[in-house]
One Martini backbone bead per residue (centre of mass of N, CA, C, O) as a GRO file, in nm:
protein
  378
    1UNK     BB    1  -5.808  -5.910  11.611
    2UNK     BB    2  -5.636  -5.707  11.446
    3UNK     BB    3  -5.327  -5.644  11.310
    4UNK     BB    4  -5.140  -5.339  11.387
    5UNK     BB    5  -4.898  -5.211  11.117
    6UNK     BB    6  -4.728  -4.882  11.098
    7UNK     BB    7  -4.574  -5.012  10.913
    8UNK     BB    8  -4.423  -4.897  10.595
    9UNK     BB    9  -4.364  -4.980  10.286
   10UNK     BB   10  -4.055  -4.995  10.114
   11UNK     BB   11  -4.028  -4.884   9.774
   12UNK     BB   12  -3.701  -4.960   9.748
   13UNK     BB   13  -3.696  -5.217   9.784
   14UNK     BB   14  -3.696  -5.407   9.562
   15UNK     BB   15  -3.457  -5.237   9.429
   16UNK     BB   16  -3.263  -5.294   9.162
   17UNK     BB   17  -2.904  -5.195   9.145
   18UNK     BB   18  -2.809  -5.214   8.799
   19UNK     BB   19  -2.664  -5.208   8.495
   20UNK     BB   20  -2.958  -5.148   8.390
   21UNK     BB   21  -3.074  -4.951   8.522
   22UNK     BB   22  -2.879  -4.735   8.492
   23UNK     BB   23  -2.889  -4.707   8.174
   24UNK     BB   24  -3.200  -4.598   8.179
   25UNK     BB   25  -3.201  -4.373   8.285
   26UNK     BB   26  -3.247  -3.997   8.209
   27UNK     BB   27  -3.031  -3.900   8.447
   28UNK     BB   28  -2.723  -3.759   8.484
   29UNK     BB   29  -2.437  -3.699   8.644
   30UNK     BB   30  -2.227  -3.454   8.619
   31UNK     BB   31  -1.937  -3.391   8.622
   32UNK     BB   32  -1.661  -3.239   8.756
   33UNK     BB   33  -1.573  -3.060   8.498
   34UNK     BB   34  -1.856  -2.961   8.408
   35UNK     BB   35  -1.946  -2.824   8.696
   36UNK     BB   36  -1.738  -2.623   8.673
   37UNK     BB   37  -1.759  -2.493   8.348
   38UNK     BB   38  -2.068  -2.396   8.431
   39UNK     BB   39  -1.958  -2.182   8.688
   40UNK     BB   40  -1.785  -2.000   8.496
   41UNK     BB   41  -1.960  -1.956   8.225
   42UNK     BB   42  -2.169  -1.787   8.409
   43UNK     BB   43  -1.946  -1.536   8.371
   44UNK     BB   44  -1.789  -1.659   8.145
   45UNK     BB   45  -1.787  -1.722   7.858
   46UNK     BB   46  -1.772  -1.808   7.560
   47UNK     BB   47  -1.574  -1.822   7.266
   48UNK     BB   48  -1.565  -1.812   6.944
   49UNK     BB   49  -1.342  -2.001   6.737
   50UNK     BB   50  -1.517  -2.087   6.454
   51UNK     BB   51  -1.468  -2.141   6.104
   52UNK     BB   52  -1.627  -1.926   5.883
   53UNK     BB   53  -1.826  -1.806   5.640
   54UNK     BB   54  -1.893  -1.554   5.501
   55UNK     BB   55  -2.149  -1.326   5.481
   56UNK     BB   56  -2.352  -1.286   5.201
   57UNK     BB   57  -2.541  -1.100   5.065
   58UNK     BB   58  -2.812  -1.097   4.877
   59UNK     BB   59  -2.851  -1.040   4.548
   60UNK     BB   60  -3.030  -0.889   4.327
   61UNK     BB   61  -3.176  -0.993   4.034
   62UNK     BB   62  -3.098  -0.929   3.748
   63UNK     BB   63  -3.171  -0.771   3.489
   64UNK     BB   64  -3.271  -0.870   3.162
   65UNK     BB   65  -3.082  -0.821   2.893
   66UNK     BB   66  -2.985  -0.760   2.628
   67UNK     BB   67  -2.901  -0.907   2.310
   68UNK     BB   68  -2.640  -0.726   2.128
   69UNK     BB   69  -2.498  -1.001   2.010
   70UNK     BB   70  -2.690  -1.037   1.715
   71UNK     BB   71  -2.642  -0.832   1.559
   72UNK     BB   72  -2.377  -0.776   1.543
   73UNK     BB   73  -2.333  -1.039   1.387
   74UNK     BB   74  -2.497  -0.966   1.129
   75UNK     BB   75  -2.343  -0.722   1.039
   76UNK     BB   76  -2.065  -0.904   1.003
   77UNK     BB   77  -2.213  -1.126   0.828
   78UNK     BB   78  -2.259  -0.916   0.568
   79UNK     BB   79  -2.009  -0.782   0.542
   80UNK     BB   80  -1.854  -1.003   0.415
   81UNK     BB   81  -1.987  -1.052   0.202
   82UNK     BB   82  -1.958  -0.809   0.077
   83UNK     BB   83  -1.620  -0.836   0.060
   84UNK     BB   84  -1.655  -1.100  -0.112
   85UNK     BB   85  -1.841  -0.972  -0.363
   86UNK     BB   86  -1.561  -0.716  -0.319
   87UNK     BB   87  -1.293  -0.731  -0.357
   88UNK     BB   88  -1.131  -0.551  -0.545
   89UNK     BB   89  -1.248  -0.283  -0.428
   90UNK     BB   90  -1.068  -0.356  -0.161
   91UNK     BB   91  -0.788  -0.345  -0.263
   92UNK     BB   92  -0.778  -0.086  -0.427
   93UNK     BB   93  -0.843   0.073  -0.129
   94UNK     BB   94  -0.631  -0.004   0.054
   95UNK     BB   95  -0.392   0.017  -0.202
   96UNK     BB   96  -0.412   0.369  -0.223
   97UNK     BB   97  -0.303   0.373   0.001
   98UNK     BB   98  -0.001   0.436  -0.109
   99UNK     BB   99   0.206   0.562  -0.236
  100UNK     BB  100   0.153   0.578  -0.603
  101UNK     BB  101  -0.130   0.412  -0.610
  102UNK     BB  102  -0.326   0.644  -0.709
  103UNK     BB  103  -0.167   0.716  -0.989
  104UNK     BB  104  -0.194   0.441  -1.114
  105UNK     BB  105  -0.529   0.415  -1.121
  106UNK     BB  106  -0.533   0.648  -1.298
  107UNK     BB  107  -0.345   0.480  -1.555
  108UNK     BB  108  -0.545   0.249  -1.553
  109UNK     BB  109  -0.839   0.418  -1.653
  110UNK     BB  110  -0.758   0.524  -1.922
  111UNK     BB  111  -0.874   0.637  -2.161
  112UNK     BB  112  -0.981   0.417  -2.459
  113UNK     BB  113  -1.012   0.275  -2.750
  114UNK     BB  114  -1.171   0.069  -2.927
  115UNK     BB  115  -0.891  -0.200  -2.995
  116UNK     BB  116  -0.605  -0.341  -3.044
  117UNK     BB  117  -0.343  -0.481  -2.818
  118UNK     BB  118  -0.019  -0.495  -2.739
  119UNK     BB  119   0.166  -0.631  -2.591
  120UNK     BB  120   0.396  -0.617  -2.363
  121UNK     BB  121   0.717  -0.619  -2.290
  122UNK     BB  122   0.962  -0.874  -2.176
  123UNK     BB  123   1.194  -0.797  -2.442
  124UNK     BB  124   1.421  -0.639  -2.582
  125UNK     BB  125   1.437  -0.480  -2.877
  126UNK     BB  126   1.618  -0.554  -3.183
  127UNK     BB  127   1.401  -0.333  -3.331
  128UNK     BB  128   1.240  -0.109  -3.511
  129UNK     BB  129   0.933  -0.028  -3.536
  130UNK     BB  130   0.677   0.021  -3.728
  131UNK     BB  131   0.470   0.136  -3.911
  132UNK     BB  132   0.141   0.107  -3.990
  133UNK     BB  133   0.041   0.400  -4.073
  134UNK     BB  134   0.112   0.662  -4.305
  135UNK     BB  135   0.004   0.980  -4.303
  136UNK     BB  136  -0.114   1.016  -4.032
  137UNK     BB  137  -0.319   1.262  -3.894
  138UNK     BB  138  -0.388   1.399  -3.584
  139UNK     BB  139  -0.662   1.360  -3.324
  140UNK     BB  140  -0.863   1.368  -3.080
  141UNK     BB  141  -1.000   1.096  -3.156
  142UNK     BB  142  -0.685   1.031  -3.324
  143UNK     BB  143  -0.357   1.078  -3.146
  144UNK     BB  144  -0.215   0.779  -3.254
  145UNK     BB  145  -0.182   0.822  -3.571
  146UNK     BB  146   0.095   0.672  -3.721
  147UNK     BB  147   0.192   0.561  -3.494
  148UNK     BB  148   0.313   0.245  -3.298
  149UNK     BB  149   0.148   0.330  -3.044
  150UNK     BB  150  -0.174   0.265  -3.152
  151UNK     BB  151  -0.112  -0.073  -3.027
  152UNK     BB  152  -0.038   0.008  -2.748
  153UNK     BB  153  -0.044   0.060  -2.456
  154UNK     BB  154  -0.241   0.178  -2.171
  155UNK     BB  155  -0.044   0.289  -1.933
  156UNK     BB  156   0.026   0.067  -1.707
  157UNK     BB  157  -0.029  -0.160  -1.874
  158UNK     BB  158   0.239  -0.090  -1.992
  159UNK     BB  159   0.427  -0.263  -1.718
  160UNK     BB  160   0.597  -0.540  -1.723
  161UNK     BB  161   0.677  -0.771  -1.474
  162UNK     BB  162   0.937  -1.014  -1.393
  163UNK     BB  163   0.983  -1.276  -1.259
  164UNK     BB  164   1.042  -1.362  -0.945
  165UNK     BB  165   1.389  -1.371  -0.798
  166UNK     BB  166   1.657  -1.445  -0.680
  167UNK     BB  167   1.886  -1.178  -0.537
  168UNK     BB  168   2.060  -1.170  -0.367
  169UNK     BB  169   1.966  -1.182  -0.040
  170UNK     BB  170   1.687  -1.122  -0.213
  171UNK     BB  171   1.393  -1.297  -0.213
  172UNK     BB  172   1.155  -1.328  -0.425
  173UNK     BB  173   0.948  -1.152  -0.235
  174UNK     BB  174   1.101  -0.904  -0.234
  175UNK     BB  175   1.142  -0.848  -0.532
  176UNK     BB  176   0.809  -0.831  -0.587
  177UNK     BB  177   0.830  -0.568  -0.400
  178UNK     BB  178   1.043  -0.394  -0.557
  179UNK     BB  179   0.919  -0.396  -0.824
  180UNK     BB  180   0.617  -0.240  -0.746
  181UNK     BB  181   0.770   0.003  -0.657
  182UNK     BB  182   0.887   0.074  -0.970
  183UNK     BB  183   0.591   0.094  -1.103
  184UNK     BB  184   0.489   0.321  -0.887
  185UNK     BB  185   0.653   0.522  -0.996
  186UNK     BB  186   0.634   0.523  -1.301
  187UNK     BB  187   0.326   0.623  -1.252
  188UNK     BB  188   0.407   0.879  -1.087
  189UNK     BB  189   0.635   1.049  -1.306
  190UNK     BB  190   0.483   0.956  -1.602
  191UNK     BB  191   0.115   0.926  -1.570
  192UNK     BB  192   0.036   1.165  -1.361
  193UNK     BB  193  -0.210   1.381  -1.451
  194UNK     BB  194  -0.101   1.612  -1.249
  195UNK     BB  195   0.149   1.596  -1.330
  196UNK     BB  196   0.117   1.671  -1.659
  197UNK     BB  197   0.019   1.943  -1.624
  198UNK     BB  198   0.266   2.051  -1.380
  199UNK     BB  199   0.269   1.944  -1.127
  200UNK     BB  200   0.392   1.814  -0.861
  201UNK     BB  201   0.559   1.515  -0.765
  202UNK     BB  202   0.466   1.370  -0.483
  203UNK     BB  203   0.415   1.053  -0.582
  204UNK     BB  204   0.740   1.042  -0.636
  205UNK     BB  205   0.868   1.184  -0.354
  206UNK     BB  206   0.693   0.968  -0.207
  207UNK     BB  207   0.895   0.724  -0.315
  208UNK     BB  208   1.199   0.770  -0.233
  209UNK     BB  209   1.427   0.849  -0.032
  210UNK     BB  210   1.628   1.037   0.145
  211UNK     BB  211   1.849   1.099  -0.005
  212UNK     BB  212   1.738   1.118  -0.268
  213UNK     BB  213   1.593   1.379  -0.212
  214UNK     BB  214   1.835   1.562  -0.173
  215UNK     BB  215   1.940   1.502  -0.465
  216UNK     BB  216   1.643   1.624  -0.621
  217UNK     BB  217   1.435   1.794  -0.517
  218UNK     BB  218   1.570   2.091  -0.613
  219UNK     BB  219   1.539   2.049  -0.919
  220UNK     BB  220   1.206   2.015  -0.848
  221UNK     BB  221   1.163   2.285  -0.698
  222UNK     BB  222   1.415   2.440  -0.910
  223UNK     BB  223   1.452   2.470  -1.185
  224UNK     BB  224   1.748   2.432  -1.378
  225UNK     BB  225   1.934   2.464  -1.639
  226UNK     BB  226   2.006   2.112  -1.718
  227UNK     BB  227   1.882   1.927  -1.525
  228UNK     BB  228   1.692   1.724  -1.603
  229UNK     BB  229   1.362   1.690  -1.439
  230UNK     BB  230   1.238   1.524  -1.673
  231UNK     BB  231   1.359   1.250  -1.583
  232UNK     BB  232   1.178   1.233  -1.308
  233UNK     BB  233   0.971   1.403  -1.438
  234UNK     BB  234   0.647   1.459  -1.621
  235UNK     BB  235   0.596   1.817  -1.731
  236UNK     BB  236   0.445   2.042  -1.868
  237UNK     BB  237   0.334   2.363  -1.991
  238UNK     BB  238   0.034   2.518  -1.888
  239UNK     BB  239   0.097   2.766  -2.122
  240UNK     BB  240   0.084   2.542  -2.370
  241UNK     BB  241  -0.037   2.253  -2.276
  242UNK     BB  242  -0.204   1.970  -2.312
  243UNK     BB  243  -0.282   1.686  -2.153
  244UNK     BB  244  -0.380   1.363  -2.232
  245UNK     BB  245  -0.472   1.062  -2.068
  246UNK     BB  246  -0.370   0.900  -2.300
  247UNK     BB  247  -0.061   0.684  -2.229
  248UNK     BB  248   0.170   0.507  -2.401
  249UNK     BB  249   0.340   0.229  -2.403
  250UNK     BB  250   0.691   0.104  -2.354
  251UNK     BB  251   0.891  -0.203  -2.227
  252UNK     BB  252   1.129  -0.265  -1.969
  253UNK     BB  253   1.205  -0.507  -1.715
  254UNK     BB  254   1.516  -0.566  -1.546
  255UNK     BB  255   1.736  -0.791  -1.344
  256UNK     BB  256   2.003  -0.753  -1.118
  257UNK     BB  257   2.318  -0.703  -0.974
  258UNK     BB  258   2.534  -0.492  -0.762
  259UNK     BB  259   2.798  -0.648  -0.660
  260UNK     BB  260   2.681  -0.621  -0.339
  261UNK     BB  261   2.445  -0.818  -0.268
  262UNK     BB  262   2.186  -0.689  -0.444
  263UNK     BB  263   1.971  -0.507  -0.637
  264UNK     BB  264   1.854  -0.421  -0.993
  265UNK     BB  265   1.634  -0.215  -1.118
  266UNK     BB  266   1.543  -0.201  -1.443
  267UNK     BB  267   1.390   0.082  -1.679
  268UNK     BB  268   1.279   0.079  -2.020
  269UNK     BB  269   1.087   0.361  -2.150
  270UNK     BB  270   0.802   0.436  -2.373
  271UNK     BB  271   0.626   0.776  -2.339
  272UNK     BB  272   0.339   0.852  -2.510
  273UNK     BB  273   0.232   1.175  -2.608
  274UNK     BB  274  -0.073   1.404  -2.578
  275UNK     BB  275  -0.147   1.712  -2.743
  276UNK     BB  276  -0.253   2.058  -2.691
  277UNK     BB  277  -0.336   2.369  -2.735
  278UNK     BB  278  -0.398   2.637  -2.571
  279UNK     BB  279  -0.732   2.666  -2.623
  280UNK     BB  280  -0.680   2.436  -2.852
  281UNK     BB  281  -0.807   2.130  -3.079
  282UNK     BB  282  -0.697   2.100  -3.365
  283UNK     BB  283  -0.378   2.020  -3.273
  284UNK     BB  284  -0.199   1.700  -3.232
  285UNK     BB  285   0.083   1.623  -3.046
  286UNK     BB  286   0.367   1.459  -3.010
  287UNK     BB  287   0.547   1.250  -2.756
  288UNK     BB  288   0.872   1.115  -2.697
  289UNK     BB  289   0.967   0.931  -2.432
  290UNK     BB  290   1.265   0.840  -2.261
  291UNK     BB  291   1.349   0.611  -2.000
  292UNK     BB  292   1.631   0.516  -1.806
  293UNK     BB  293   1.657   0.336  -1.488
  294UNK     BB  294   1.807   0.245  -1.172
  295UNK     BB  295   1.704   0.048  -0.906
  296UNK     BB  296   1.876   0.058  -0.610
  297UNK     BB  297   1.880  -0.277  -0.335
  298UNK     BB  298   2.035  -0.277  -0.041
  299UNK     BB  299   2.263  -0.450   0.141
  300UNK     BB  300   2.234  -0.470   0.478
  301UNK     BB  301   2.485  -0.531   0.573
  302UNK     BB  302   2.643  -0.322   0.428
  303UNK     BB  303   2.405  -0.110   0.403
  304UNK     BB  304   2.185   0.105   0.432
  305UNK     BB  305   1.866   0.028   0.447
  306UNK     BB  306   1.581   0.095   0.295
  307UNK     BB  307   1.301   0.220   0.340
  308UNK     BB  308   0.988   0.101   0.373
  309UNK     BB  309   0.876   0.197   0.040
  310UNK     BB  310   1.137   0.285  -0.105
  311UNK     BB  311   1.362   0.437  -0.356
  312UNK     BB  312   1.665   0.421  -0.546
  313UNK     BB  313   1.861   0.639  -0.782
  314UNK     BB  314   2.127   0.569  -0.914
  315UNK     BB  315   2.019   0.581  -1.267
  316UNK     BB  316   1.919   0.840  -1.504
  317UNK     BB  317   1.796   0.865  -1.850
  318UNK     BB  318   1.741   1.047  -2.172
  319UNK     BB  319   1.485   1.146  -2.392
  320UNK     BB  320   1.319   1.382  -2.606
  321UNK     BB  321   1.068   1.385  -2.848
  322UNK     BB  322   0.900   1.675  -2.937
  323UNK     BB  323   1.056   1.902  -2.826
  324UNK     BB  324   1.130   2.191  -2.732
  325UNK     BB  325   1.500   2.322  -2.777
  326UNK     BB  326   1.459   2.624  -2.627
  327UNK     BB  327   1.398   2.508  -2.362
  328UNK     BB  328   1.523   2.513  -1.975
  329UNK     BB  329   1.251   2.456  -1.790
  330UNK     BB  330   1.206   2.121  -1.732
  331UNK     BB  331   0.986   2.101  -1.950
  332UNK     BB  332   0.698   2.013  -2.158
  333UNK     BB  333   0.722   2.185  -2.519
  334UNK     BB  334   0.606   2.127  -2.761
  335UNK     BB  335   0.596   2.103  -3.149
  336UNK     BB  336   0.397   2.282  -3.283
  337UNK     BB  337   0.287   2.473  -3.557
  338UNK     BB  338   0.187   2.649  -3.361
  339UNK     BB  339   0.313   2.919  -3.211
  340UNK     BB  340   0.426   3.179  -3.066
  341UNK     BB  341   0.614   3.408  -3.139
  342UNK     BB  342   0.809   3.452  -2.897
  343UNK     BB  343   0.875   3.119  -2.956
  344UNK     BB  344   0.954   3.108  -3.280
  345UNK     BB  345   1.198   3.323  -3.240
  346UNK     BB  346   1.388   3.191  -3.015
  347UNK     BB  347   1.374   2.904  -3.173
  348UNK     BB  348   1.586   2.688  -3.247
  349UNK     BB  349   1.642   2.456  -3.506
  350UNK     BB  350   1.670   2.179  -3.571
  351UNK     BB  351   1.985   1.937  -3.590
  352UNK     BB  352   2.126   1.665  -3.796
  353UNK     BB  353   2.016   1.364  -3.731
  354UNK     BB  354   1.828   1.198  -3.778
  355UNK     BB  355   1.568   1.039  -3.536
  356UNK     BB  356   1.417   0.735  -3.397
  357UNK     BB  357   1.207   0.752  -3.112
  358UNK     BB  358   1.128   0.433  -3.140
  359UNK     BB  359   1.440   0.302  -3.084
  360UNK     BB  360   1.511   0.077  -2.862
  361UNK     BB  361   1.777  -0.137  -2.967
  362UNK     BB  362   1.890   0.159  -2.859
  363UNK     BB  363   2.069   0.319  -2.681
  364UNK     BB  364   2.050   0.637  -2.549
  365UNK     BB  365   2.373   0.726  -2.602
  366UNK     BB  366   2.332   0.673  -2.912
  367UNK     BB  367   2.122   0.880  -2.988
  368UNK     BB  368   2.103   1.120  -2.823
  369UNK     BB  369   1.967   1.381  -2.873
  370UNK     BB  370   1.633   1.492  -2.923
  371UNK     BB  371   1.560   1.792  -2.825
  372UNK     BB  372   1.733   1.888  -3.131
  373UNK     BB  373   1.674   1.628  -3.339
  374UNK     BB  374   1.542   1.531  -3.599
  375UNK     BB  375   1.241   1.329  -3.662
  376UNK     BB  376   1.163   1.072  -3.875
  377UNK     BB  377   0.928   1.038  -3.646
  378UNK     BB  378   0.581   1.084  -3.460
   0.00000   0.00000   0.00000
């Protein structure tokens, strides 16, 4: 009979507890420190203290837009071209803003008929023009027939500046823009259609210093006899003459130092003026005007220097020749062969020694005045 054993085998006898059974555990036992921290966190959980990165919610795809720089970028390449196929009349448009530079254009552009034209003056004449062809009378359709004028230039254009060289403190470019500044006046002062028909010379008066302007502007205000601001600009007598558009010109400007290390601009110029009486085209009379100016501007060192685009007259004479000299309220009326009757009786007679209002290589005050003083030729 077999032998009965009620004790059964220990499962765990044969397990050997060693160093690689241990590491191969699926199961560790927490740490002493573990199992407190996680019977706190229990209760009071732990706070996040950890540095993230703000979180920005996704903004919506914008919608694509037109592309409005490409249109844009072509009509800016297109006025270019435009602008550079017409430099000069963008030159012309852009420097008419500026005081007397509209005056010049418009007595640049004044009409003449198709001649041969002699050049403008570079240097003061030795002595006085020939006539060309004596004896012939003037008419509207040739105005300066018969007189020196009728070859010479017309309008801006007989003003002749010369090479810009430094004067005084002031270099070559600061000389060539004061002379353009005087240039800019005397076409303003006597070639401006509307100042010659006897308008206020305003396109004169703003190119002035303001100096300049409290000592001569009453005179152009309200002139009174003998003040001889037909010298400062010349205007017709519109009861009078109508004056034509083209008028000739003959001069010089010349530079020199002010003695106080300053620049003067001299110009010394004849301007033959045409003109008929009001209501009538029949007779056409010359006026020969002679106008000498120095224009000083101030070494800023020593003086107030003059504001920019502005010019100062330090000095100015001339004479008029073949105008009334009955009249003193500084108008230009020409002596028609025929006046008013009211005009006629008051007119004192030329008299005195002839003189030849087209000779420059005589200074203006050994001429005396020509005002009143019979005329060799007109």
């Amino acid at each position: 009979m077999p032998k009965i054993d009620d004790h059964q085998d220990d499962p765990f006898e044969k397990l050997v507890l060693d160093e690689d059974f241990v590491r191969a555990a699926e199961h560790k036992e927490s740490s002493a420190r573990a199992r407190m921290l996680s019977a706190r966190w229990k209760k009071n959980p732990p706070q996040d203290t950890s540095w993230r990165a703000p979180v920005v919610p996704l903004q919506p795809k914008p919608r694509r837009r037109r592309r409005w720089q490409l249109p844009l970028f072509v009509l800016l390449a297109a006025a270019l071209v435009l602008v550079s196929l017409n430099a000069k009349k963008v030159h012309d448009w852009a420097f008419g803003k500026t005081p007397g530079a509209k005056a010049a254009a418009a007595a640049a552009e004044s009409p003449s008929p198709d001649r041969s034209t002699a050049p403008a003056l570079t240097a003061s004449p030795t002595a006085a023009p020939p006539t060309p062809v004596a004896e012939q009378t003037p008419d509207m359709q040739h105005p300066f027939a018969g007189s020196p004028a009728d070859k010479w230039p017309s309008g801006a254009s007989g003003i002749a500046l010369p090479t810009a060289k430094p004067v005084g403190i002031f270099s070559a470019s600061t000389v060539a823009r004061d002379e353009q500044l005087v240039k800019n006046y005397l076409v303003a002062a006597y070639l401006d259609p509307e100042t010659l028909a006897g308008g206020y010379p305003q396109a004169a008066v703003d190119l002035m210093d303001a100096q300049m302007r409290r000592q001569v502007k009453p005179q152009l205000d309200d002139p009174k006899p003998k003040d001889a601001s037909d010298l400062l600009a010349s205007r017709f007598d519109p009861k009078v003459a109508v004056p034509l558009a083209d008028v000739r010109v003959q001069g010089v400007v010349s530079l020199a130092g002010d003695g106080a290390n300053g620049l003067d601009v001299r110009a010394d110029f004849l301007f033959v003026y045409a003109s008929h009486p009001v209501g009538s085209t029949d007779q056409v009379a010359r006026t020969i005007a002679r106008r000498t100016l120095t224009f000083r501007f101030f070494d800023p060192n020593r003086y107030q220097a003059l504001a920019p685009g502005k010019v100062f007259l330090a000095e100015w004479q001339g004479s008029t020749g073949n105008s009334s000299c009955g009249f003193t309220h500084d108008l230009i009326v020409p002596a028609f062969e025929t006046l008013m009757p009211t005009d006629s009786a008051s007119e004192p007679a030329p008299s005195g020694t002839p003189i030849d209002p087209y000779d420059m290589s005589k200074p203006v005050d050994a001429q005396g005045s020509t005002d009143c003083s019979p005329l060799s030729r007109q």
